[in-house]
N, CA, C and O atoms as a GROMACS GRO file, in nm:
protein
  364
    1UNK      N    1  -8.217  -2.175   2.635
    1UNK     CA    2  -8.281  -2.050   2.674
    1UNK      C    3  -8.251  -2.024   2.822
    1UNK      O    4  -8.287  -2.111   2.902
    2UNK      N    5  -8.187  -1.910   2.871
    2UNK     CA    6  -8.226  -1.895   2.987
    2UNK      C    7  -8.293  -1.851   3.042
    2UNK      O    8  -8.374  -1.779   2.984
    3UNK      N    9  -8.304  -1.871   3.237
    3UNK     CA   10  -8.405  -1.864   3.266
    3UNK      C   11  -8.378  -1.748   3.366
    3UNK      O   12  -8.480  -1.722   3.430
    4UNK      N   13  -8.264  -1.664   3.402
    4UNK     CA   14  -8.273  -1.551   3.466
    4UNK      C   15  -8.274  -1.448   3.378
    4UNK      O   16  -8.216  -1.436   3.270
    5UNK      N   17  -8.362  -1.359   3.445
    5UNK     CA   18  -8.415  -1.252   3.398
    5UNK      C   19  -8.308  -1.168   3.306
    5UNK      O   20  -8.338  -1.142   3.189
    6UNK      N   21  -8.153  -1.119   3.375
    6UNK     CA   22  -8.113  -1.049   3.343
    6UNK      C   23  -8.014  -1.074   3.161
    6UNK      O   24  -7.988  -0.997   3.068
    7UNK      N   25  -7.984  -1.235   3.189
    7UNK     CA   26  -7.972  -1.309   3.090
    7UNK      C   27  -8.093  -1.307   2.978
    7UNK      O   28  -8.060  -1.270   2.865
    8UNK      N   29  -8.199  -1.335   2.995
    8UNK     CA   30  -8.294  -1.331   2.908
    8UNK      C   31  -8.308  -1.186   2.814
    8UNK      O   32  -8.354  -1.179   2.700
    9UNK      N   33  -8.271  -1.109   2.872
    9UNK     CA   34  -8.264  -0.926   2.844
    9UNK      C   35  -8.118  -0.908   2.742
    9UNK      O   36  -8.097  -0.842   2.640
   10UNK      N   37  -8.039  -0.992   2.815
   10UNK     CA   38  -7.877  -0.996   2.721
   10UNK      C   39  -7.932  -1.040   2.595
   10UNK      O   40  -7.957  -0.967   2.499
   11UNK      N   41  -7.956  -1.205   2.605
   11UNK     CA   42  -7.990  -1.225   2.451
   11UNK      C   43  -8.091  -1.177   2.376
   11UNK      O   44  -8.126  -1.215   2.264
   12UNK      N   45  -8.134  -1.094   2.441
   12UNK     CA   46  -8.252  -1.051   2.344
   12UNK      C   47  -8.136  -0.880   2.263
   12UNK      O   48  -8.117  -0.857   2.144
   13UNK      N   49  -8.107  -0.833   2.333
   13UNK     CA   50  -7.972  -0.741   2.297
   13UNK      C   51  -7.854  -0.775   2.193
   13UNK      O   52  -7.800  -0.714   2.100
   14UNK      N   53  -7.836  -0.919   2.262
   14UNK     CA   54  -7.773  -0.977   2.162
   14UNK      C   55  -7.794  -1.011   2.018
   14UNK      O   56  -7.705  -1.003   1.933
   15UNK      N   57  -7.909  -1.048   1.996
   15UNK     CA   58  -8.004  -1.082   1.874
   15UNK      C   59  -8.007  -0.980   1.817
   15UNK      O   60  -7.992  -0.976   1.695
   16UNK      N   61  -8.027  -0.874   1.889
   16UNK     CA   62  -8.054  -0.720   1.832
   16UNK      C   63  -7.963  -0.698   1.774
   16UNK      O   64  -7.961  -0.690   1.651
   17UNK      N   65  -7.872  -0.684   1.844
   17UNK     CA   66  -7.757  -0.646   1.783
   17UNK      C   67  -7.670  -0.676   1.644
   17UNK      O   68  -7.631  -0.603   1.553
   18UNK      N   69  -7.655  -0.859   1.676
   18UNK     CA   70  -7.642  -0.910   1.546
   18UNK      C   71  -7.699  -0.895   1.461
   18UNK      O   72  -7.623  -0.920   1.367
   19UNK      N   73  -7.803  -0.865   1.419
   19UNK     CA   74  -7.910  -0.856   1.319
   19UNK      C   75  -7.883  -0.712   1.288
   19UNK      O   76  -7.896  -0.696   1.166
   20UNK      N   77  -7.854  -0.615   1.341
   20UNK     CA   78  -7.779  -0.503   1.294
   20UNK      C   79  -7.644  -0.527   1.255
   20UNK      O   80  -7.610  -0.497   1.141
   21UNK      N   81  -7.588  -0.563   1.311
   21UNK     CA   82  -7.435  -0.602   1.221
   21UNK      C   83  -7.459  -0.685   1.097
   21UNK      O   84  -7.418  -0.651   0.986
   22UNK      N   85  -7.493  -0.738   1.108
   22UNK     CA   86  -7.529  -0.841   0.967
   22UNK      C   87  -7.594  -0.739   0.889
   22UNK      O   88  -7.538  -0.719   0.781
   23UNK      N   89  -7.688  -0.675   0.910
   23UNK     CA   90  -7.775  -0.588   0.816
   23UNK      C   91  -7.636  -0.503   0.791
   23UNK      O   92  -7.585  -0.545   0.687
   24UNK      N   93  -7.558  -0.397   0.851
   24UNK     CA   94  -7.488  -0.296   0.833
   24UNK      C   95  -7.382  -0.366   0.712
   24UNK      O   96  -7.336  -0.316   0.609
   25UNK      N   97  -7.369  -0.469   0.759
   25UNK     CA   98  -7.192  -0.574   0.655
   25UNK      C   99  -7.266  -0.604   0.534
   25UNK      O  100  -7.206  -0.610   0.427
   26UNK      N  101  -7.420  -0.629   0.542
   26UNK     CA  102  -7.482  -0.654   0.406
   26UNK      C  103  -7.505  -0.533   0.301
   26UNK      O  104  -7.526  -0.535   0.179
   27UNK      N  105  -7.491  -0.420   0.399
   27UNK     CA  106  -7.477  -0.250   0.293
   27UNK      C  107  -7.349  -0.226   0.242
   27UNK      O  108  -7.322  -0.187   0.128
   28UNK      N  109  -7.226  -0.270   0.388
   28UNK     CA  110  -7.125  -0.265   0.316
   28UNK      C  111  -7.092  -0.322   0.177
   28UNK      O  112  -7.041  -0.255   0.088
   29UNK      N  113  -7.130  -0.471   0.164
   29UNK     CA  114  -7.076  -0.522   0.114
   29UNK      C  115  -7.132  -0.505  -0.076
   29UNK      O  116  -7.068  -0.522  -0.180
   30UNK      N  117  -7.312  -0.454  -0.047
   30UNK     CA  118  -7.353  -0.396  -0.169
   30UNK      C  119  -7.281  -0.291  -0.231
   30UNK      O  120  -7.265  -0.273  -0.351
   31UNK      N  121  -7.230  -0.211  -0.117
   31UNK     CA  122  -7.199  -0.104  -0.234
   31UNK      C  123  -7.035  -0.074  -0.312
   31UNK      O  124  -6.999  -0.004  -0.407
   32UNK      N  125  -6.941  -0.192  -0.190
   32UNK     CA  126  -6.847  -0.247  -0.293
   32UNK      C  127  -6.900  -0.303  -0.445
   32UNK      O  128  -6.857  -0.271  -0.556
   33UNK      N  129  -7.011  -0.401  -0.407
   33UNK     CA  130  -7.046  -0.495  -0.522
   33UNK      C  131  -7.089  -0.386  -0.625
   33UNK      O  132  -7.052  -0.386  -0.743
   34UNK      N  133  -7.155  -0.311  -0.582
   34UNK     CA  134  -7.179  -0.174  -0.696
   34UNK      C  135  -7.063  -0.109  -0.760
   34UNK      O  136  -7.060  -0.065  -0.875
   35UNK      N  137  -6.966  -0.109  -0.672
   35UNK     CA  138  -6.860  -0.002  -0.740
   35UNK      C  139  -6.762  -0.104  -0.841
   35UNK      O  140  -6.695  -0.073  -0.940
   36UNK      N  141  -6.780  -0.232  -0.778
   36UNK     CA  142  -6.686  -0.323  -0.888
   36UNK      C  143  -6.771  -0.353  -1.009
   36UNK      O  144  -6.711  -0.398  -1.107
   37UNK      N  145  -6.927  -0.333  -1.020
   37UNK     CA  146  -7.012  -0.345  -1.125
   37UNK      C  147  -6.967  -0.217  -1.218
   37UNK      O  148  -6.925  -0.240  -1.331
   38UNK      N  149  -6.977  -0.074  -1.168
   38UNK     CA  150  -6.938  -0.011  -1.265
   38UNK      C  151  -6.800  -0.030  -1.317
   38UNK      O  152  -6.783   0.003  -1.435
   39UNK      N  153  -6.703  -0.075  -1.253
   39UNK     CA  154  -6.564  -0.059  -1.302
   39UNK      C  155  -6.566  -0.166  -1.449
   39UNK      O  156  -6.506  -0.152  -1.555
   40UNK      N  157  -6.697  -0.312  -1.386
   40UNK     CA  158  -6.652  -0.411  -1.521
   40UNK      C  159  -6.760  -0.375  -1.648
   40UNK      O  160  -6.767  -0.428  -1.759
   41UNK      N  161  -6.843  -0.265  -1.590
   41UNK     CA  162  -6.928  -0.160  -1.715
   41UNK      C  163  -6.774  -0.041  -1.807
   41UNK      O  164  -6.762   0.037  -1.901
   42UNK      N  165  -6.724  -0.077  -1.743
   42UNK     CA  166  -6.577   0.099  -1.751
   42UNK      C  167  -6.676   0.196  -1.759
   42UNK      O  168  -6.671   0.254  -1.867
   43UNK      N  169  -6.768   0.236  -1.684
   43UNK     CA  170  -6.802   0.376  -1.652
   43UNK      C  171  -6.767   0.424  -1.536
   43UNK      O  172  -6.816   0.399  -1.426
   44UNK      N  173  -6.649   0.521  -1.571
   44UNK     CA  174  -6.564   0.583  -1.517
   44UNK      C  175  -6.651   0.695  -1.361
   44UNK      O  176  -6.624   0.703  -1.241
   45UNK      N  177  -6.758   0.762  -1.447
   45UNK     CA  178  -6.782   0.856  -1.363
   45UNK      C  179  -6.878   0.751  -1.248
   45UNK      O  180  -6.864   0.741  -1.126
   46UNK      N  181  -6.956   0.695  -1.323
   46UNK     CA  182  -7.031   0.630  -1.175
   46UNK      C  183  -6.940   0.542  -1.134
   46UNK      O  184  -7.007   0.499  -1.039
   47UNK      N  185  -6.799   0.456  -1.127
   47UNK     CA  186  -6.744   0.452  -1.027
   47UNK      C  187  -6.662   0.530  -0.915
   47UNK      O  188  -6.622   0.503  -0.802
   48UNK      N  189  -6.657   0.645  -1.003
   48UNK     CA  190  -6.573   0.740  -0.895
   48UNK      C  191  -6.662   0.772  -0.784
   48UNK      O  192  -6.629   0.777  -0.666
   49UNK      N  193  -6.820   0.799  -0.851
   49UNK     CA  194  -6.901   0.813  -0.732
   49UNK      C  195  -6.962   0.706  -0.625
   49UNK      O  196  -6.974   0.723  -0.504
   50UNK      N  197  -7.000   0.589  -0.706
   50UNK     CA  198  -7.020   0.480  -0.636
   50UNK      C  199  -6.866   0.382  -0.511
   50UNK      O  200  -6.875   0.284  -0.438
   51UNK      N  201  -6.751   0.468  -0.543
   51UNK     CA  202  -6.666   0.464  -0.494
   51UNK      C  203  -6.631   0.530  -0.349
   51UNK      O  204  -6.574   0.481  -0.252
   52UNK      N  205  -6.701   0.698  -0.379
   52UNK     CA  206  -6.688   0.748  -0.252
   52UNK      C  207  -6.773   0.656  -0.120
   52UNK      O  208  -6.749   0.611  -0.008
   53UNK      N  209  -6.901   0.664  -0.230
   53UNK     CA  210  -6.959   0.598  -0.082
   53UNK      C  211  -6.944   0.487  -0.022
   53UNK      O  212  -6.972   0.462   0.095
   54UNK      N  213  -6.887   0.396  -0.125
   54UNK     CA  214  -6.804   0.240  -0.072
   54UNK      C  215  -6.684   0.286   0.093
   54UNK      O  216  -6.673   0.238   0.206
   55UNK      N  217  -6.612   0.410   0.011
   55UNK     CA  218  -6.494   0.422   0.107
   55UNK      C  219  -6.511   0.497   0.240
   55UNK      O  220  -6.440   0.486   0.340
   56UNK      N  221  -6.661   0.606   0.217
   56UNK     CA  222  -6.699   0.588   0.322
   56UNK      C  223  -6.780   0.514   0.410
   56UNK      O  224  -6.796   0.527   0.531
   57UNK      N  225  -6.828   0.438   0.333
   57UNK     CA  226  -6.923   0.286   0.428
   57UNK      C  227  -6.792   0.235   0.542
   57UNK      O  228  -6.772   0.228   0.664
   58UNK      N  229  -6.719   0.206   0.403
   58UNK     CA  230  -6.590   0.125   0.475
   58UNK      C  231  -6.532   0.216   0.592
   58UNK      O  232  -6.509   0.172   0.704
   59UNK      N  233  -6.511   0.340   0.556
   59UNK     CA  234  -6.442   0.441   0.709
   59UNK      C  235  -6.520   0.376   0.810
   59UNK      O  236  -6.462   0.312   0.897
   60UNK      N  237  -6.659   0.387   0.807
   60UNK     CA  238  -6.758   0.419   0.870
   60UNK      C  239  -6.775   0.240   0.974
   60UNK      O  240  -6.780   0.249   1.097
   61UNK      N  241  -6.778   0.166   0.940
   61UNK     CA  242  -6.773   0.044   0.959
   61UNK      C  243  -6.651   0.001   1.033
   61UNK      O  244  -6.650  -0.099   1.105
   62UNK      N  245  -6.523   0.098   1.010
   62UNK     CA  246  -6.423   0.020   1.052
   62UNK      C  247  -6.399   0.092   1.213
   62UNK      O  248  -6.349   0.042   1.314
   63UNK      N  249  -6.466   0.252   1.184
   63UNK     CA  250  -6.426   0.328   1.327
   63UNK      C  251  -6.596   0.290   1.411
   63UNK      O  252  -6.617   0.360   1.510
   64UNK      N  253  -6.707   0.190   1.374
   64UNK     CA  254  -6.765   0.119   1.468
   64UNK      C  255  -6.711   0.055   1.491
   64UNK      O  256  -6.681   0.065   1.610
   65UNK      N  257  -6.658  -0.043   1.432
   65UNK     CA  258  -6.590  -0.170   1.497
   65UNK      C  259  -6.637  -0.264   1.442
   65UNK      O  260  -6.633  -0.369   1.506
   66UNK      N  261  -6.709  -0.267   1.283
   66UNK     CA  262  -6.796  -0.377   1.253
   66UNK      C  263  -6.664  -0.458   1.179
   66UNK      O  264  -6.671  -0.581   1.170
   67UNK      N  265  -6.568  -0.400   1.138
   67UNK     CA  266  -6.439  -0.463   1.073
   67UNK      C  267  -6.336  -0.385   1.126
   67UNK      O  268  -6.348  -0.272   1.173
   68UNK      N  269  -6.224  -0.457   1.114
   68UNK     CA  270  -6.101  -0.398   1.205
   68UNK      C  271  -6.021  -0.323   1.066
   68UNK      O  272  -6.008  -0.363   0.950
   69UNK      N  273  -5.980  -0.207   1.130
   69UNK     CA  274  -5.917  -0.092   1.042
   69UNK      C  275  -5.862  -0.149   0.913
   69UNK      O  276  -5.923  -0.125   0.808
   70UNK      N  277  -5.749  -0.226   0.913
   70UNK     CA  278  -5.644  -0.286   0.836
   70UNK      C  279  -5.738  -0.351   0.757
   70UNK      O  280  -5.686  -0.373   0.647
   71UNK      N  281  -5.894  -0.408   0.763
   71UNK     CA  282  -5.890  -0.485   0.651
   71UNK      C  283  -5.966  -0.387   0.595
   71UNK      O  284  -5.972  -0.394   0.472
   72UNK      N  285  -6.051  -0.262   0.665
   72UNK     CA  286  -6.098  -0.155   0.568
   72UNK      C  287  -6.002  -0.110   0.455
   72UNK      O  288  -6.018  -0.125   0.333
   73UNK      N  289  -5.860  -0.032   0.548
   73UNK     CA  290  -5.812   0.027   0.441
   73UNK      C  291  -5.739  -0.096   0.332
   73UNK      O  292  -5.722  -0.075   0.212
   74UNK      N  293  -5.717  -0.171   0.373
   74UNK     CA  294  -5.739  -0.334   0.268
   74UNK      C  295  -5.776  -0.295   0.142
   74UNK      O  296  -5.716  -0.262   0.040
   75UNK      N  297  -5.912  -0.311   0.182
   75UNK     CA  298  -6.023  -0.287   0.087
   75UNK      C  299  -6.043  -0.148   0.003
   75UNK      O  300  -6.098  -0.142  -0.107
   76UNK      N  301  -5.994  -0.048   0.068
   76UNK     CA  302  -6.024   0.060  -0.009
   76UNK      C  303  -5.897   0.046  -0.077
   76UNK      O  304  -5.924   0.048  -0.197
   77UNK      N  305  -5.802   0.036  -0.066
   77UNK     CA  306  -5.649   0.042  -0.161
   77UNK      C  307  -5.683  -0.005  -0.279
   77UNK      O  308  -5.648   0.031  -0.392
   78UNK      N  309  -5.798  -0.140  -0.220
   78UNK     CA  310  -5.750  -0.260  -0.338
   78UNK      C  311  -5.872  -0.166  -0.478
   78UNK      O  312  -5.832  -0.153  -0.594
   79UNK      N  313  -6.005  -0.116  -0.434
   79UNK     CA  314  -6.099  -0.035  -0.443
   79UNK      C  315  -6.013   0.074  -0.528
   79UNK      O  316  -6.054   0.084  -0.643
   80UNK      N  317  -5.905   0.155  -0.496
   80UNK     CA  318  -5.837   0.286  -0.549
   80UNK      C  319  -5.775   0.194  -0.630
   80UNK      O  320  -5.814   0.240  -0.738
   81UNK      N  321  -5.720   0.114  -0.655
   81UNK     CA  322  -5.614   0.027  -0.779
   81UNK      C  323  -5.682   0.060  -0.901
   81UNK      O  324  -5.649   0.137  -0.991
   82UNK      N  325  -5.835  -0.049  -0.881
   82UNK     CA  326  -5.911  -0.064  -0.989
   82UNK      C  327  -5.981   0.053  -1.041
   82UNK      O  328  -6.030   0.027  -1.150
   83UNK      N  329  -5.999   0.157  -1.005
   83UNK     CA  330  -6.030   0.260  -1.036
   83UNK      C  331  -5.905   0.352  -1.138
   83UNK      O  332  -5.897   0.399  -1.251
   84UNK      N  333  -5.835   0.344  -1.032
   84UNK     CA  334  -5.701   0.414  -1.106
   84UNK      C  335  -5.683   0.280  -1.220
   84UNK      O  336  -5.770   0.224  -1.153
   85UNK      N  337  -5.658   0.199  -1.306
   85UNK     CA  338  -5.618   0.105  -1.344
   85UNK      C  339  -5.743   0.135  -1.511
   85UNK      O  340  -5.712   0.140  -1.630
   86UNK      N  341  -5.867   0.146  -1.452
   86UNK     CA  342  -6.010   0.232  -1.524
   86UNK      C  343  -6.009   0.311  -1.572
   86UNK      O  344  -6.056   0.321  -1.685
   87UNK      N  345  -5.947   0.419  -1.499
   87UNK     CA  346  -5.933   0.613  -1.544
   87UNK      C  347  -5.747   0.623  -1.618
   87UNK      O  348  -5.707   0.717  -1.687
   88UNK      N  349  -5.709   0.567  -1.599
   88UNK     CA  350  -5.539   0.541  -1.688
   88UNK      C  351  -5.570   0.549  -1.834
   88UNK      O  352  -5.624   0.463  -1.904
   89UNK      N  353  -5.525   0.674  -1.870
   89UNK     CA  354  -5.512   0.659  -2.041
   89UNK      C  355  -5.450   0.543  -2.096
   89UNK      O  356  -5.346   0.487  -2.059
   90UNK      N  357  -5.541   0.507  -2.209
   90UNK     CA  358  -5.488   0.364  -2.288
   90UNK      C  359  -5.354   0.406  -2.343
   90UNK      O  360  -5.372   0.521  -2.385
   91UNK      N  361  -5.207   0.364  -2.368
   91UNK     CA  362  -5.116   0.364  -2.456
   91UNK      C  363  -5.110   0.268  -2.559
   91UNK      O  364  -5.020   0.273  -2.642
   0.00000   0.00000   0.00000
């Protein structure tokens, strides 16, 4: 623990902070887990929708800075595969 003031004020900022990042990566990461739940239901329409808001969590996350760009759009590609792969007429 420290014992100057201005330090004591950092980690308390700090704490803050993390505990918001962790909370924010724990929304992200639900509402992927949602959109890959509907895909292994194959209901088409609630993943398209449970999809938008995955891809914008993910925008949203990557232009804070809570994840670095490349592994957002990562994630949304991999996110558009399985979808498209879902909505593909059977032959």
């Amino acid at each position: 623990m420290p014992n100057i003031k201005s330090a004591i004020k950092r980690t308390k900022t700090i704490e803050k902070r993390r505990a918001q990042r962790a909370s924010q990566k724990s929304d992200l990461r639900t509402s992927v887990r949602s959109f890959e739940k509907a895909v292994a239901a194959s209901d088409v329409a609630l993943a398209k929708s449970t999809l938008l808001v995955a891809v914008k969590k993910l925008d949203k996350a990557a232009s804070k800075g809570l994840i670095h760009k490349n592994a957002a759009n990562r994630q949304k590609s991999r996110l558009m595969k399985k979808l498209n792969v879902l909505s593909a007429p059977v032959a």
